[in-house]
N, C-alpha and C positions, 0 to 999 in steps of 0.2 A: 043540415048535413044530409046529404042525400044519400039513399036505403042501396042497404048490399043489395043487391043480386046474385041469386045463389045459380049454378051451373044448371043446365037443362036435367043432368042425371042427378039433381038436388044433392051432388056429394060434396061435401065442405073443402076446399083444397088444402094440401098440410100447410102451406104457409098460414093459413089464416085461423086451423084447430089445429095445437102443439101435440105431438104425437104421446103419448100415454107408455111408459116402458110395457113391456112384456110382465106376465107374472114373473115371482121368485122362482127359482130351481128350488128341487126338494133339500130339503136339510142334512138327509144323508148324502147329495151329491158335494155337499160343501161344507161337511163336519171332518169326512173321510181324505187325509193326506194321498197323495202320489205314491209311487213309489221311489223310494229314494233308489232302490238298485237300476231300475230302469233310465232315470237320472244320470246314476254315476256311470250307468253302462256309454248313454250319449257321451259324456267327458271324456270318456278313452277309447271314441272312436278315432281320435288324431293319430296319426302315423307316427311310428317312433312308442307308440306306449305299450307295456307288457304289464298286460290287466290278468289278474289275480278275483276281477271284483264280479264277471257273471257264469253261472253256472251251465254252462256252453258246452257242449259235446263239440270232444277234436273234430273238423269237419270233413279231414284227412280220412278217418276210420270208418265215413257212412259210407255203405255197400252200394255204390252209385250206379254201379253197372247191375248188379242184382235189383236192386230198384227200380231203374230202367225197361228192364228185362217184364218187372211184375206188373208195372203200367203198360207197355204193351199188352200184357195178354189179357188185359181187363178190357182194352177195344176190343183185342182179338175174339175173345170169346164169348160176346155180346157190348160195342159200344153204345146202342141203344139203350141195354140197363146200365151201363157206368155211365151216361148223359141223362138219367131219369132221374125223379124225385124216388125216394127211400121209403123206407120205415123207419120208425122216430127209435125202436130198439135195434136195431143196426141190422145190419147185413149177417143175415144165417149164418153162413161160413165163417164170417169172423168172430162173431161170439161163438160157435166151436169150438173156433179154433183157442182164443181166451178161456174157454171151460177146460179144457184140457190141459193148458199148461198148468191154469192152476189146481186141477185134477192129481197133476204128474209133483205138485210141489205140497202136498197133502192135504189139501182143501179138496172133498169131492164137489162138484160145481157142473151144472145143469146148462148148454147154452141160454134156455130161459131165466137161467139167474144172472143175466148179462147186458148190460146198457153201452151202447159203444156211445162216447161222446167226445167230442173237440175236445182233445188235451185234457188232463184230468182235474184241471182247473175245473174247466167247465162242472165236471162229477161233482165239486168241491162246490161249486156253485147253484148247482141245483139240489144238491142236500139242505144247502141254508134255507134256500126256497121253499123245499118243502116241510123242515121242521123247525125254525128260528122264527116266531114273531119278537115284534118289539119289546125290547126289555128283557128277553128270556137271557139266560147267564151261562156263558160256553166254561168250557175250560181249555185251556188251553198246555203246552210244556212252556217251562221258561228257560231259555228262550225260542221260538218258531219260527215254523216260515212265514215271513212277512206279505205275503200275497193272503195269507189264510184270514192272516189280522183283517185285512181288507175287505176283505169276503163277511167277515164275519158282523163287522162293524158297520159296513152296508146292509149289512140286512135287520139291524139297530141294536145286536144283541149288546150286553154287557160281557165281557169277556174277561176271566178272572184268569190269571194266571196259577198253575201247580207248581209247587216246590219241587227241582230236580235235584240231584249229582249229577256224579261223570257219567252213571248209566242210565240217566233219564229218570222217567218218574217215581219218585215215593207212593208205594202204594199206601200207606200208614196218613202221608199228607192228604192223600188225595180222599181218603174217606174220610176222611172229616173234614174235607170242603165241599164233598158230597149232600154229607146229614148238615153242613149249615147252608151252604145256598142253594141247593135243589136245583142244579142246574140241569137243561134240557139234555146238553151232549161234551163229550170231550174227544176233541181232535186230536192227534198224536202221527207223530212220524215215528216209528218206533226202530225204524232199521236205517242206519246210515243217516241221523235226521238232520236235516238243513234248519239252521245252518251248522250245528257244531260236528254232527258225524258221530256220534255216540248213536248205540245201541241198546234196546231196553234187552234185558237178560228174562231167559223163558221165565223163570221162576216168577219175576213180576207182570210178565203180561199174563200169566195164570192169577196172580193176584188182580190184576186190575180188571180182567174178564168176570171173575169174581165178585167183585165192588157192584160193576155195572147192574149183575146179575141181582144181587142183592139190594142193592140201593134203588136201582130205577134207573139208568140212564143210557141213549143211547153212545155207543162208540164209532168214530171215525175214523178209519185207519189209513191213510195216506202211505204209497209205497211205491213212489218213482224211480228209487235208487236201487232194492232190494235185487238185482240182476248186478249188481255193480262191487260184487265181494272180493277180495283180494285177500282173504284167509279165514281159517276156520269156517264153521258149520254153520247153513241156513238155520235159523229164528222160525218157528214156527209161526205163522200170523196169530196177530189177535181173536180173529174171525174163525179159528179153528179151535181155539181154545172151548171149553165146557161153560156155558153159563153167557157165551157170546153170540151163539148160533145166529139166535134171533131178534140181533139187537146192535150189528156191528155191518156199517156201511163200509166196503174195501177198495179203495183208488185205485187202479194201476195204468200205466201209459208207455206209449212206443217208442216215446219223445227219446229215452237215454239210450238205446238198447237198436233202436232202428233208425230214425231220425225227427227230431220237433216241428224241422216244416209239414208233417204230414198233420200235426195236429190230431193226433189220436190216440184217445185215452178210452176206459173203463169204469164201470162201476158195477161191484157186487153184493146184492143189499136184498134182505126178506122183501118178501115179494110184494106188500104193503105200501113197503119205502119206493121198494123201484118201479110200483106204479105213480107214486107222487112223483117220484122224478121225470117220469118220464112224461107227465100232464108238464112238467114243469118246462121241460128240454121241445113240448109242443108249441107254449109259448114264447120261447129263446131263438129255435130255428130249426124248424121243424126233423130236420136229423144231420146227420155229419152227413160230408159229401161223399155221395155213394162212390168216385171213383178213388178215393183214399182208399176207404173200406174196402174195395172187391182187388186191390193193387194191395195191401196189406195182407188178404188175405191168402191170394195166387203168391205171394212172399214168403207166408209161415207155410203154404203146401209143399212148397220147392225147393226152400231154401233152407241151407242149416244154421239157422238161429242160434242154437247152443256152442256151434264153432265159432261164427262171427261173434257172440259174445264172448266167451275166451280171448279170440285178439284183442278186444276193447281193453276185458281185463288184466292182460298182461303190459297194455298199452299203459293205462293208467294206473298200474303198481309203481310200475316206474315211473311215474311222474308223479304219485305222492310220495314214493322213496325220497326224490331229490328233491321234492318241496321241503319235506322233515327236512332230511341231513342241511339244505342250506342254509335255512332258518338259524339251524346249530350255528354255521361257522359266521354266519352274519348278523345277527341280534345277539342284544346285551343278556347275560345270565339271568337278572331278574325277569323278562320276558318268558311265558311259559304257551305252550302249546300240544295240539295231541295226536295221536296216530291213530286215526279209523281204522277200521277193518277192510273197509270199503265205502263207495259214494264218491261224493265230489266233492268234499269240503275239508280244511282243518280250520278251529276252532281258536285264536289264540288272546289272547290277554299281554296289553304292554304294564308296564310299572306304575308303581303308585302314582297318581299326580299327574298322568297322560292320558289326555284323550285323542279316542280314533279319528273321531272326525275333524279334527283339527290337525291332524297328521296326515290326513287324507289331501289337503291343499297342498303341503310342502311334495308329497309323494308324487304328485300331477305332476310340479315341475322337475323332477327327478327322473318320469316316464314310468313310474310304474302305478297302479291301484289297486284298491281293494274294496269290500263294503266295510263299513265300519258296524257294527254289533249291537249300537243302541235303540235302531228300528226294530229290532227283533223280538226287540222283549213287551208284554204287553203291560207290566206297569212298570216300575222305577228301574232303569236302563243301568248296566253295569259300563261307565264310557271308556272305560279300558280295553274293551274287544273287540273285535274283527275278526272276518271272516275269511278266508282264501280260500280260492279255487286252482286247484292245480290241473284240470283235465286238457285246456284249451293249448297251454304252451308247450312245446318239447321240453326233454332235462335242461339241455343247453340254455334254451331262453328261462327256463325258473329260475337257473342260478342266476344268471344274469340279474334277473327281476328280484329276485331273492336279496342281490348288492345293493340293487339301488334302494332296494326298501330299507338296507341297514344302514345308508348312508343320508336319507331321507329320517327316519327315526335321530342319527347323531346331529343332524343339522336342527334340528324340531326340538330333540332334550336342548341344546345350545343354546338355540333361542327364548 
């Protein structure tokens, strides 16, 4: 048998050495599910459907021309430094301009106690980073925002769920899941929280400030909606509370209140934390794009905020008004659901023996969606809930979508 002959550049050809797979992906890239909302949201981008199921700012209500207006004068006034690389803590003028609102809502607040960051995801993200190793044990509300799980779970923590009600957390629960699993931090949406829309009441965020305080842990306050009230009195943050000072990391973003394509959020966090964050946001991408930031910030100079947030809010009263009221005329009695104060969600629960996600296929062919509630929860899922969003569709189209959802439920109980 006559001898290979190997190539002059002695490289074996792949036909003759079988190519060897690549290493595995990490474990956390493949232990950790999708999002289901992001999912359902693909499903009902078909024409014809009145989706209930993502949490969408009317696109009708962003201040387009004011925006506009704020992106020019960021060339105008040097396109050199809006075409520059940044600093990883954001553009001076906008963290001002963020100390001060939350200055004016009674948090006093430093620009230097100020991280601007891509959507407050990202905030949410590099918190994990910098205090979550493997195995550490969050806590979480039951049920949450499903991104958080994600977040949380990537970064390998164990994630135990708190016992809620209608107004959110048991502080009584919560400290005695404290003193048995000595968990690193507890995340909480405390105002408006996605997905049910319920509000923790001051007297418990004083309690749970307290816990923290006393127990050891830090707290996470997550607050994208808290601009988004439709009655009664602002909630004092957690992060204002006695006993939280120095120990409670605070989200907030532009994303509801201005627009989400700018991708710009906050974090406000002892100065410790938001130096880890900010080693952490070095390694992610080294800062948000400075012309977001200097066009955000020529926006909060200029522009009145506080008015264009009133039309939002009057906009979206009336469209969780007529999500309620049509719910009533089109779901069966045992069907129950609630009425936030404010945010972008209601919260609702079908009858015994029904599950969402299986009602969620009949509803496709109906034309309208939702997300179904069992993602949400971090351990044993209640399959009777769903979520709805009422901000994205006028009154008009809720009822509509509001029909076909009770005719989609009678076709579903049928079958």
């Amino acid at each position: 048998m006559p001898a290979t002959t190997l190539p002059a550049n002695g490289v074996v050809p792949a036909a003759v050495a079988p190519a060897s797979p690549p290493p595995a992906f990490a474990s956390r890239a493949t232990s950790v599910e999708g999002s289901s909302v992001r999912e359902i949201l693909a499903l009902t981008e078909r024409a014809g459907i009145i989706s209930f199921a993502g949490g969408l700012p009317a696109p009708e209500l962003f201040d387009t021309e004011g925006l506009r207006a704020a992106y020019d004068a960021a060339f105008a006034v040097s396109a050199r430094r809006a075409l520059q690389y940044s600093t990883t803590e954001g553009a001076p003028e906008l963290r001002a301009a963020v100390a001060a609102r939350a200055t004016a809502r009674g948090l006093p607040t430093d620009a230097d106690d100020v991280l601007v960051t891509s959507g407050s995801q990202q905030a949410l993200t590099l918190i994990a980073t910098a205090l979550i190793e493997p195995g550490d044990v969050v806590l979480v509300e039951d049920p949450t925002y499903l991104a958080a799980l994600q977040c949380f779970r990537l970064a390998g923590a164990r994630v135990v769920a708190v016992p809620c009600d209608g107004e959110g957390i048991v502080p009584e629960a919560l400290a005695d899941l404290v003193a048995r699993e000595r968990p690193k931090l507890l995340y909480t949406v405390p105002t408006f929280q996605n997905p049910t829309g319920r509000t923790l009441p001051a007297a418990r965020r004083a309690a749970v400030a307290g816990i923290a305080a006393r127990l050891g842990l830090w707290l996470v306050e997550d607050d994208p909606y808290g601009d988004l009230r439709y009655e009664g009195s602002d909630v004092p943050w957690l992060a204002a509370h006695p006993g939280a000072e120095d120990r409670t990391a605070l989200l907030g973003s532009f994303s509801k209140i201005m627009a989400p394509g700018l991708r710009l959020g906050w974090l406000r966090a002892p100065a410790a934390l938001r130096r880890a964050a900010v080693i952490a946001k070095q390694a992610a991408d080294l800062h948000t794009s400075t012309v977001d930031q200097l066009a955000a910030a020529h926006y909060l100079a200029t522009t009145d905020l506080t008015a264009h947030i009133a039309t939002v809010r009057t906009a979206y009263r009336a469209r969780r008004d007529a999500l309620h009221d049509a719910l009533s005329r089109t779901l069966p009695a045992d069907c129950a659901w609630n009425l936030p104060a404010g945010g972008m969600f209601l919260w609702a629960r079908l009858p015994e023996g029904h599950d969402a996600t299986a009602l969620l296929k009949t509803a496709i062919t109906h034309g309208v969606a939702f997300v179904p509630g069992a993602p949400f929860h971090a351990t044993t899922p209640d399959p009777r809930t769903l979520r709805l969003s009422f901000t994205t569709h006028t009154p008009p189209e809720i009822n509509e979508g509001a029909a076909r959802l009770g005719r989609a439920l009678t076709e579903y109980g049928g079958g």
